[in-house]
MDAnalysis code that builds the backbone (N, CA, C; Angstrom):
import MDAnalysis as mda
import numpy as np

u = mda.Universe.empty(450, n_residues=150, atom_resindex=np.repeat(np.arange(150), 3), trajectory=True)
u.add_TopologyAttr("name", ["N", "CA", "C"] * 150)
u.add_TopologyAttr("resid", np.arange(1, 151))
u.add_TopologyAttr("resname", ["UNK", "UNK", "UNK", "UNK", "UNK", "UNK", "UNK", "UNK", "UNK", "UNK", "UNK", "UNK", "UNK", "UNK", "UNK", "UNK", "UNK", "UNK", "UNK", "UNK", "UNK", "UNK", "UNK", "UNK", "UNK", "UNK", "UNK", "UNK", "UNK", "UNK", "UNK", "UNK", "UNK", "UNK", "UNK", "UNK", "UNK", "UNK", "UNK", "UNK", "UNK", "UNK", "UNK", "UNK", "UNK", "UNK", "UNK", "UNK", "UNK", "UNK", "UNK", "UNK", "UNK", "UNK", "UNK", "UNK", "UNK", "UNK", "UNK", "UNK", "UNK", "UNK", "UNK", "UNK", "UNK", "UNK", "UNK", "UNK", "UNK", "UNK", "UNK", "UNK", "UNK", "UNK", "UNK", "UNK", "UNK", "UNK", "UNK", "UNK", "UNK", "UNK", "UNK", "UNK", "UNK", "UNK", "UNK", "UNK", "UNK", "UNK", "UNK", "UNK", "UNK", "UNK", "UNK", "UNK", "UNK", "UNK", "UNK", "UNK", "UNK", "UNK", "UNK", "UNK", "UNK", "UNK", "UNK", "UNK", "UNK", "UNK", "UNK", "UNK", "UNK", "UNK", "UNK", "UNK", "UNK", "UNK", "UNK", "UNK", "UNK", "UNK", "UNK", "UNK", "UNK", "UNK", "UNK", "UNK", "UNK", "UNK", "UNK", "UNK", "UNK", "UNK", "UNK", "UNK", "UNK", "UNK", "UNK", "UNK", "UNK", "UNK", "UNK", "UNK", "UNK", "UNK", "UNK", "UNK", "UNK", "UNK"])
u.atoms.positions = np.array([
    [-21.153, 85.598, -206.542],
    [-21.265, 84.983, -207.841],
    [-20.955, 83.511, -207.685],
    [-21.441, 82.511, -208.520],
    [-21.295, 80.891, -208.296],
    [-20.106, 80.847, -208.587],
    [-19.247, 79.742, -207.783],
    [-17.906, 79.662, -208.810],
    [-17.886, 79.122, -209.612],
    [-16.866, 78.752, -210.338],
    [-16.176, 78.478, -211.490],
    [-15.940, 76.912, -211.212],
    [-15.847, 76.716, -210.315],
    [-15.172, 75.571, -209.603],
    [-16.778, 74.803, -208.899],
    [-16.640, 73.286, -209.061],
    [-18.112, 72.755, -208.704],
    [-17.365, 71.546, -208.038],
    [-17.981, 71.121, -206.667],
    [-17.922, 69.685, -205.962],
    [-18.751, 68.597, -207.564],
    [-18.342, 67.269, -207.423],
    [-18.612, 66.919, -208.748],
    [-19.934, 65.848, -208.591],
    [-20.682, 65.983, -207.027],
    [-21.518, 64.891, -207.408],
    [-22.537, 65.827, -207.093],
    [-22.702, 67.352, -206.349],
    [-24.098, 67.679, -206.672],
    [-23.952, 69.157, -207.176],
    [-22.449, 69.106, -207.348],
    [-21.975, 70.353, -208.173],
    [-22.319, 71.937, -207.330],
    [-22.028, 71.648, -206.299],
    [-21.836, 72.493, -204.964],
    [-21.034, 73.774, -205.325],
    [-20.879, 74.892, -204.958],
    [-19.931, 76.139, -205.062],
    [-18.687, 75.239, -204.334],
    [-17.407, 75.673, -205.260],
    [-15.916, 75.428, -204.493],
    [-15.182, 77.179, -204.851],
    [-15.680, 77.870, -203.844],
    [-14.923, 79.144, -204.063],
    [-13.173, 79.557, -204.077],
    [-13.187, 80.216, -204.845],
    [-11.440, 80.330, -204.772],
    [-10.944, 81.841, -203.879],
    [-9.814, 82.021, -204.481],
    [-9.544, 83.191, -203.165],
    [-9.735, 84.465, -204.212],
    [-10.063, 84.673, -205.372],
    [-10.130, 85.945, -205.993],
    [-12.307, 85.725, -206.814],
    [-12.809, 84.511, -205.521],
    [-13.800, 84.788, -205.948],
    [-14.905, 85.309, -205.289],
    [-16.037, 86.042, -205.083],
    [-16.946, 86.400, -204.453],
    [-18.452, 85.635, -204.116],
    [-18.263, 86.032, -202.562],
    [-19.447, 84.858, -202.281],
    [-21.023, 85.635, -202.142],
    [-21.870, 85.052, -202.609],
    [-22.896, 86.108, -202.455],
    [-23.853, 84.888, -201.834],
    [-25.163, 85.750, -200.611],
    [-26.399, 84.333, -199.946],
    [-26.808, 83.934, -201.313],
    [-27.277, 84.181, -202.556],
    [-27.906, 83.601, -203.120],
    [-27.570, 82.832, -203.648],
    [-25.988, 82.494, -203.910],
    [-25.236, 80.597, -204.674],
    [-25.059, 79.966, -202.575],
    [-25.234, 80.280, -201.374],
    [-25.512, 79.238, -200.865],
    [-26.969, 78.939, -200.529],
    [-28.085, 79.631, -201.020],
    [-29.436, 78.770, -201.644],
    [-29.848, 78.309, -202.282],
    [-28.944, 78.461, -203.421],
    [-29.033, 77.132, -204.517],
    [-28.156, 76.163, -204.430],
    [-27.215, 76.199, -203.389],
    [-26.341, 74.998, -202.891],
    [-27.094, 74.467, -201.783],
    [-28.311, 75.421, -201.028],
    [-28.848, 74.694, -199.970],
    [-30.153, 73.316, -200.751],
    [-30.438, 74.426, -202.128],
    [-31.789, 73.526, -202.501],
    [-31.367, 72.590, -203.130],
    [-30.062, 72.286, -203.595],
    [-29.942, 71.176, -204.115],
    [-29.647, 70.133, -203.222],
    [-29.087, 70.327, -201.880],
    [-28.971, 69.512, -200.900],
    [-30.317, 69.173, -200.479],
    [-31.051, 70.064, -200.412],
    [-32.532, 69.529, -199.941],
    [-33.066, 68.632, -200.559],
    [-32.824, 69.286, -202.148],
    [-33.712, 67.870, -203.326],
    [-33.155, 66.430, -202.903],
    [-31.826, 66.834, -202.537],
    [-31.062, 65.080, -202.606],
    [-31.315, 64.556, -201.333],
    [-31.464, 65.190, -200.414],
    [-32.188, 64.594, -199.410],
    [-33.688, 63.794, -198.958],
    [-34.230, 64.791, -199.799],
    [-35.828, 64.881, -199.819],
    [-35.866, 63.282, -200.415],
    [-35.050, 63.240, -201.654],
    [-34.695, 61.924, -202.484],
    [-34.020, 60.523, -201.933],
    [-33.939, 60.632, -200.324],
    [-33.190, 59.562, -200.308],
    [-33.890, 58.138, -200.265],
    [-35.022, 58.158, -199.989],
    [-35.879, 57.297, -199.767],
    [-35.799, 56.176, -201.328],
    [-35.656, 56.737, -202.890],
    [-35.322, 56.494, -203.274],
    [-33.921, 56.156, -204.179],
    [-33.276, 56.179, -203.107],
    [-31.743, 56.473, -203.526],
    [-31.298, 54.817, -203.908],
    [-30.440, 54.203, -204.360],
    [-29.660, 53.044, -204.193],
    [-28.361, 53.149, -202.807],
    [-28.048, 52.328, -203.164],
    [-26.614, 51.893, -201.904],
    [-26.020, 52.788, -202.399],
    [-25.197, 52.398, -203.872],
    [-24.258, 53.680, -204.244],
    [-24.742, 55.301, -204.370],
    [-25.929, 55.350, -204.484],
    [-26.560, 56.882, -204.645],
    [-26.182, 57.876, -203.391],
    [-26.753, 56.635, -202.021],
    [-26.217, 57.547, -200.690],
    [-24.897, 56.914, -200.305],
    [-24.437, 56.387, -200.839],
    [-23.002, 56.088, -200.911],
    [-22.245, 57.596, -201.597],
    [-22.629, 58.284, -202.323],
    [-22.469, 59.473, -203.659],
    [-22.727, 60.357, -202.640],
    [-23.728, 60.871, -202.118],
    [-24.656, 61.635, -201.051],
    [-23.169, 61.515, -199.692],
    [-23.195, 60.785, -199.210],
    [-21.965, 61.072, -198.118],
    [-20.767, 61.347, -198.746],
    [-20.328, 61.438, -199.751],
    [-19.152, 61.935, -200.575],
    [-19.496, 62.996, -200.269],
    [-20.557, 63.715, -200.755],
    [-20.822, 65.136, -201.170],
    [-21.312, 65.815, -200.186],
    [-21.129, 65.630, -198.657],
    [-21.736, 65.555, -197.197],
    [-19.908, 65.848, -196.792],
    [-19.149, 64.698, -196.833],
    [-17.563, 65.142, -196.742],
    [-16.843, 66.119, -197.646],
    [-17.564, 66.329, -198.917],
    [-16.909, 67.427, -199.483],
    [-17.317, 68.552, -198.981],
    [-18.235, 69.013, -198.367],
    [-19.041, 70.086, -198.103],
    [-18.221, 70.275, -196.881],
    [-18.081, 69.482, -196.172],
    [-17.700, 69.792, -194.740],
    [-16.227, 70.177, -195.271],
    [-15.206, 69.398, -195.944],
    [-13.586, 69.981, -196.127],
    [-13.971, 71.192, -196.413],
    [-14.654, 71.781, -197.448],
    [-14.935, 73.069, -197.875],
    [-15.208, 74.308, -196.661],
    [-16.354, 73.527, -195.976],
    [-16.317, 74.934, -194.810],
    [-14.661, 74.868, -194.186],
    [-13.968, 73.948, -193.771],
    [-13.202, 73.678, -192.750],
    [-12.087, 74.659, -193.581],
    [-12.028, 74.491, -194.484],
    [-10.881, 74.993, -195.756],
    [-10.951, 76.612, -195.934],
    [-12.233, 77.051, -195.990],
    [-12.983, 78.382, -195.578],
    [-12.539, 79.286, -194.308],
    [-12.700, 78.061, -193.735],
    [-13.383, 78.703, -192.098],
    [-11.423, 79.202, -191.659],
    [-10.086, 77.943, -192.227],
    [-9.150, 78.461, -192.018],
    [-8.592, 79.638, -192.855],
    [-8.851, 79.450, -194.078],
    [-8.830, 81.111, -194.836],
    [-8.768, 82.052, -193.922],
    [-10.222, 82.212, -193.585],
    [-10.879, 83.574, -193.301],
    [-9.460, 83.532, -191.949],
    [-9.207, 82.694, -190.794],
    [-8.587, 82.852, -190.012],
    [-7.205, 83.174, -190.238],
    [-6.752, 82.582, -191.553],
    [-5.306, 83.326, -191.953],
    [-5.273, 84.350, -192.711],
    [-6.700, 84.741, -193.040],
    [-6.740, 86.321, -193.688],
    [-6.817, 87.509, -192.043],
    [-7.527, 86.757, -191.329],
    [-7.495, 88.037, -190.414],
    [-5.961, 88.287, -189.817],
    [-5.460, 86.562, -190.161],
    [-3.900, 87.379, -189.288],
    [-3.020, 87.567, -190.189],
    [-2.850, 87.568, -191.146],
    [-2.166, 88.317, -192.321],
    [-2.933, 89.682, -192.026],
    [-3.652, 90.381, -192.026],
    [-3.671, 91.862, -192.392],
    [-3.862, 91.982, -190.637],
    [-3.589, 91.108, -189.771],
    [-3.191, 91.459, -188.638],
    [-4.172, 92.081, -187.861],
    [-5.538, 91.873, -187.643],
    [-6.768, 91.747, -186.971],
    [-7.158, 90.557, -186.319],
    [-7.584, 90.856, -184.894],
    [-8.166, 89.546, -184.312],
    [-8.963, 90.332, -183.540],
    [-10.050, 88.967, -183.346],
    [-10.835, 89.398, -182.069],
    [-10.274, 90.983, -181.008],
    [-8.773, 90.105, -180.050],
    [-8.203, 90.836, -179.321],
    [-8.021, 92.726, -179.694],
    [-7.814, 92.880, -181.234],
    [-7.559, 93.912, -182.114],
    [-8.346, 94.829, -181.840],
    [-9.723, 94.334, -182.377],
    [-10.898, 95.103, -182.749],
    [-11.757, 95.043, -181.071],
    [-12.438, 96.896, -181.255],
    [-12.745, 97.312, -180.653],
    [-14.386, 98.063, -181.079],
    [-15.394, 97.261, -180.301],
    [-16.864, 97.662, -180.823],
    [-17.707, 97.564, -179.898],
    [-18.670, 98.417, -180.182],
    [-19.664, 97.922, -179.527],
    [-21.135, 98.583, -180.308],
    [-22.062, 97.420, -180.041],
    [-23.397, 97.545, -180.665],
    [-24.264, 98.097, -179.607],
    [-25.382, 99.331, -180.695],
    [-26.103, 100.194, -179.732],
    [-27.425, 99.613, -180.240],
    [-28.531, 99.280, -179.628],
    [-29.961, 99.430, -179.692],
    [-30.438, 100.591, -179.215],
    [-30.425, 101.671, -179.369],
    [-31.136, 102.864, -178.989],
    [-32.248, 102.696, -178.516],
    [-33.317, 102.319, -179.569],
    [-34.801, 101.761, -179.164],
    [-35.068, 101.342, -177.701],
    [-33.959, 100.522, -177.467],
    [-34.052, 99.537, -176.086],
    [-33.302, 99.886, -174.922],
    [-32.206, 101.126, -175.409],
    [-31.182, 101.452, -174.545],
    [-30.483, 100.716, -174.026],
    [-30.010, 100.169, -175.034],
    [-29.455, 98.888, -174.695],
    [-28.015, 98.391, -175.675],
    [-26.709, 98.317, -175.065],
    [-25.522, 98.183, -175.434],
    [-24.757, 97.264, -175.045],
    [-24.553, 96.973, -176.111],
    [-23.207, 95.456, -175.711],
    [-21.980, 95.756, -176.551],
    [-21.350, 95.577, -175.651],
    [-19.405, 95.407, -175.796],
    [-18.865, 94.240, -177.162],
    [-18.450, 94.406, -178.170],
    [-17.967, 93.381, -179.017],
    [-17.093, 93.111, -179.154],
    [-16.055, 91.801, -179.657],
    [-14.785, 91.731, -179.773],
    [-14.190, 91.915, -178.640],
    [-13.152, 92.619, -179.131],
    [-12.056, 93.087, -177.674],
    [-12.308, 93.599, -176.237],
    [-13.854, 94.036, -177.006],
    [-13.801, 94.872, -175.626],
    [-14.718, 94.325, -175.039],
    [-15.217, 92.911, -175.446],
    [-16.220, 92.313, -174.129],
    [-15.318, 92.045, -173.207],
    [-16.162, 92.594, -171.960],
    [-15.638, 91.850, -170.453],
    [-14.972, 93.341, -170.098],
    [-14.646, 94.350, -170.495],
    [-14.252, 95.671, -170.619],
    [-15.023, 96.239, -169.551],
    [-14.731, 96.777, -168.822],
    [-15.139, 98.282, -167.650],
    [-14.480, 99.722, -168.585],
    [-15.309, 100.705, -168.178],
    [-15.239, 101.421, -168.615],
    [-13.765, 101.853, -167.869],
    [-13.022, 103.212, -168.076],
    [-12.185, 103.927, -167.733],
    [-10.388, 102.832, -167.870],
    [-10.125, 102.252, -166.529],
    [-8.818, 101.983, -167.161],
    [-8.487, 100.366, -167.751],
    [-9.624, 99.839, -168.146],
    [-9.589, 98.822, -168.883],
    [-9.144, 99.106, -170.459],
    [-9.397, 100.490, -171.150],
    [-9.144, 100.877, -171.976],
    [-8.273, 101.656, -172.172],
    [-7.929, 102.415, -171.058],
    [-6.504, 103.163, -171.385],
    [-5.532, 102.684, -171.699],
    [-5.164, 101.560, -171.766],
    [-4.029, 100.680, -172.458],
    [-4.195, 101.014, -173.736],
    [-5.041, 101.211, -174.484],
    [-5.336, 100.941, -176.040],
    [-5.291, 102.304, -176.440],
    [-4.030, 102.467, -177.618],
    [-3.901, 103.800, -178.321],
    [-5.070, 104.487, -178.512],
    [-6.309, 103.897, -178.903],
    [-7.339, 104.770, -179.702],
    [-8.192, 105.406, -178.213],
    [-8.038, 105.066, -177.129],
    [-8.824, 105.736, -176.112],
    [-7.498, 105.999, -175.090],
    [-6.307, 105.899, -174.677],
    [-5.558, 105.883, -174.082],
    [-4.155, 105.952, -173.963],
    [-3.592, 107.027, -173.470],
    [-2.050, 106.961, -173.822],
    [-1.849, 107.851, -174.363],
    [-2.908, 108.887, -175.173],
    [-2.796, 109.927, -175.906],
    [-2.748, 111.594, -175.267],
    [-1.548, 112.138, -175.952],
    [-1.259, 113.376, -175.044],
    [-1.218, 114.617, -176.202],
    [-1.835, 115.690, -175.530],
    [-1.932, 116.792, -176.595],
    [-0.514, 117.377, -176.633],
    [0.033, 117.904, -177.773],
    [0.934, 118.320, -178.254],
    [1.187, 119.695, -179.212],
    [2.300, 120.068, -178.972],
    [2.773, 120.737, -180.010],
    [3.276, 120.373, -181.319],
    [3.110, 120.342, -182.452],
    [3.768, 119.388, -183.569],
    [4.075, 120.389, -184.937],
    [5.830, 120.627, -185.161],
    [5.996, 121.176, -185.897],
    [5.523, 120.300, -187.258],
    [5.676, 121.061, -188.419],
    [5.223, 120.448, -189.646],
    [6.158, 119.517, -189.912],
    [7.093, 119.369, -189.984],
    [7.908, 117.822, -190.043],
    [7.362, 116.621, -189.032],
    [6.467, 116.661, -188.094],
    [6.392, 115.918, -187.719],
    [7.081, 115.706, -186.300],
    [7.844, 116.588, -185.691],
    [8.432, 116.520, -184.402],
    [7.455, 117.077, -183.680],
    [7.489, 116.630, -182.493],
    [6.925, 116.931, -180.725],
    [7.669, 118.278, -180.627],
    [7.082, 119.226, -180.134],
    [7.543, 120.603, -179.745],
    [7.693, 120.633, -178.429],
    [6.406, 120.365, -177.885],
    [5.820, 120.348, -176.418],
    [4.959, 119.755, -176.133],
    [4.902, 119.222, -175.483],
    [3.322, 118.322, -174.706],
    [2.496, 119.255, -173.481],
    [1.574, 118.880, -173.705],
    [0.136, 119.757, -173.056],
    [0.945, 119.983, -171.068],
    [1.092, 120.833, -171.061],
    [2.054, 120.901, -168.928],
    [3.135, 121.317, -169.705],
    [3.841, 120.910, -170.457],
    [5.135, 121.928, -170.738],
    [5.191, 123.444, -170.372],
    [6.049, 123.936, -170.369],
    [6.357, 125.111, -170.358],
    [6.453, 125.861, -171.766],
    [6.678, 125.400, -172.978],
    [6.594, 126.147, -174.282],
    [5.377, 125.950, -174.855],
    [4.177, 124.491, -174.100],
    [3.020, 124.090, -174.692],
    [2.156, 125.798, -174.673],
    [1.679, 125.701, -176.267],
    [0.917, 126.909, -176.545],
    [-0.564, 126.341, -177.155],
    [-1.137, 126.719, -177.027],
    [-3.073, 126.423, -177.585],
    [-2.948, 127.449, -178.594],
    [-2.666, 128.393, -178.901],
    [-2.926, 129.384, -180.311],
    [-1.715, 129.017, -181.368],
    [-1.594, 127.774, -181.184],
    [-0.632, 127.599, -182.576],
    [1.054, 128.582, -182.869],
    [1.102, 129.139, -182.109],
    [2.590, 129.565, -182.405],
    [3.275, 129.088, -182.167],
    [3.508, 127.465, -181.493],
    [4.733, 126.488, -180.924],
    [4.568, 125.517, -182.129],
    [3.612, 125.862, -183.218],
    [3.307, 124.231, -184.189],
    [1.658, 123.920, -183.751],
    [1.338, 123.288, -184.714],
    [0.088, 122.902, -184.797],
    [-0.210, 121.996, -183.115],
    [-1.217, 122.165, -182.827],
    [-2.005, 121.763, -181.504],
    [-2.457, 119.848, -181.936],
    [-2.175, 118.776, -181.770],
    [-2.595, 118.183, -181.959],
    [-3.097, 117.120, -180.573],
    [-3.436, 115.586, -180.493],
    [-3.643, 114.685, -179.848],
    [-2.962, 113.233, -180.594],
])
C-alpha cells in the first residue's frame, strides 16, 4: 500500500515500520522518476537542483531500509549463517545450496547443525524426561519405556 508519508519534491513512498510495501507503489515511484528525468532537458538550475534533493532522499531511504531489514533479521535472530536452503530445478536437475549452507559438502559439514545432526533417538516419558537413548539397555521401540522419539 503507498504510504502515508511522501519525500516532498516528487512525493516518493517514505514507508514506516507498521507499513506494507507492495511492487506496485515502487512503479509509480519508478514512473514518476522517469517523468522527471525524461524532463530534464527542460528543467531550470533550481528544478535539477530539486531533482538531486530527491535523488539523495531516495538513496537515505533505501540505506534507512536496507538497515531495518538488517536489524529485523537480528532481532528475531536469523542470518544468512542461520538459515539453511537449498533451491531445486527438477526440470534441469539441477540444485544449489542457499544461505548457510553454500560452500556445504554433504555429510559432516552438517552434522554440527541440530536440524540434520546431533540428534539421537530416545525414550521420552510424558513430562518430558530422557528415559533411554537408542544403545541403552532399557531403550525399547514398542513404547513401553515412554514414547520413541528423535
Amino acid at each position: 500500500m503507498p504510504s502515508e508519508n511522501k519525500t516532498p519534491n516528487l512525493g516518493l513512498n517514505q514507508w514506516q515500520g507498521n507499513e506494507y510495501i507492495k511492487r506496485q507503489d515502487f512503479v509509480e515511484d519508478n514512473q514518476k522518476i522517469d517523468t522527471a528525468f525524461g524532463n530534464l532537458e527542460d528543467l531550470t538550475t533550481e528544478e535539477k537542483s530539486d531533482l538531486v534533493g530527491a535523488i539523495n532522499e531516495i538513496e537515505n531511504t533505501v540505506k534507512t531500509h536496507l538497515a531495518d531489514y538488517a536489524g529485523l533479521k537480528g532481532f528475531i535472530g536469523y542470518t544468512d549463517d542461520d538459515i539453511y536452503g537449498v533451491e531445486a530445478d527438477f526440470v534441469n536437475n539441477k540444485f544449489t545450496r542457499l544461505a548457510g549452507a553454500v560452500g556445504k559438502t554433504p555429510g559432516d559439514d552438517f552434522d554440527s547443525i541440530n536440524a540434520f545432526g546431533g540428534r539421537k533417538r530416545c525414550n521420552l516419558a510424558d513430562n518430558g524426561t530422557v528415559n533411554a537413548y537408542y544403545g541403552d539397555a532399557g531403550y525399547k521401540e514398542d513404547g513401553s519405556n515412554g514414547q520413541v522419539m528423535v
